[in-house]
C-alpha positions as CSV (number, residue, x, y, z in Angstrom):
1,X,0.0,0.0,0.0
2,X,1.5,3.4,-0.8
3,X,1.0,6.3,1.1
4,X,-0.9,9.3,0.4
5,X,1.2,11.8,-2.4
6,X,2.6,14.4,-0.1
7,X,3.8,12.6,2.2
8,X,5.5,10.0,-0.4
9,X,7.4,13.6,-1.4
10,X,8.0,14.5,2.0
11,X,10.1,11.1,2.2
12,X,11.9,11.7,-1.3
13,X,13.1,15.0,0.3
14,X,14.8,13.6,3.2
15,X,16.4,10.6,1.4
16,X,17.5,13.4,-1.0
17,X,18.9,15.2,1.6
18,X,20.4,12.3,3.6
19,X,22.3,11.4,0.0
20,X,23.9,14.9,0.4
21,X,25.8,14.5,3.9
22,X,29.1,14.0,4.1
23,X,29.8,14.8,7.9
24,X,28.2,15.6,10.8
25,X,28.6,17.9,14.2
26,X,27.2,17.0,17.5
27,X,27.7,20.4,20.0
28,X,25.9,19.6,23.1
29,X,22.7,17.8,22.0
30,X,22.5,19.2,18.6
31,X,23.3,17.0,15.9
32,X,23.9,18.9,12.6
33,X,24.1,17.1,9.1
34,X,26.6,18.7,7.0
35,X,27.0,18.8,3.1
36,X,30.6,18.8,1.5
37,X,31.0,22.1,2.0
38,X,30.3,21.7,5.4
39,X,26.7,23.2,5.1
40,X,24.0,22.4,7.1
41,X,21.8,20.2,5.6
42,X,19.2,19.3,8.8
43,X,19.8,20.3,12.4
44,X,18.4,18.4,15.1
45,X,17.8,19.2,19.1
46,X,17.4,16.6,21.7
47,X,13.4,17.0,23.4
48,X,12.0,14.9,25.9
49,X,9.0,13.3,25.3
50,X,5.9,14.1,27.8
């Protein structure tokens, strides 16, 4: 079963994206994907659940 359109896109994007890193930073608990230029591709920030 497929998913609905927008979200099949939405998953293109980030496996688009993830082609595009070539590094990564972690400062604190922020990870950062980085392109070859090291860009910032995505940024993500540790949250707790509640």
């Amino acid at each position: 079963m497929a998913c609905p359109g927008e979200v099949m896109k939405a998953e293109q994007a980030v496996f688009d994206m993830l082609a595009k890193v070539k590094g990564m930073t972690l400062t604190g608990e922020t990870l950062e994907l980085l392109d070859g230029d090291g860009k910032a591709l995505a940024r993500f920030d540790k949250r707790l659940a509640q």
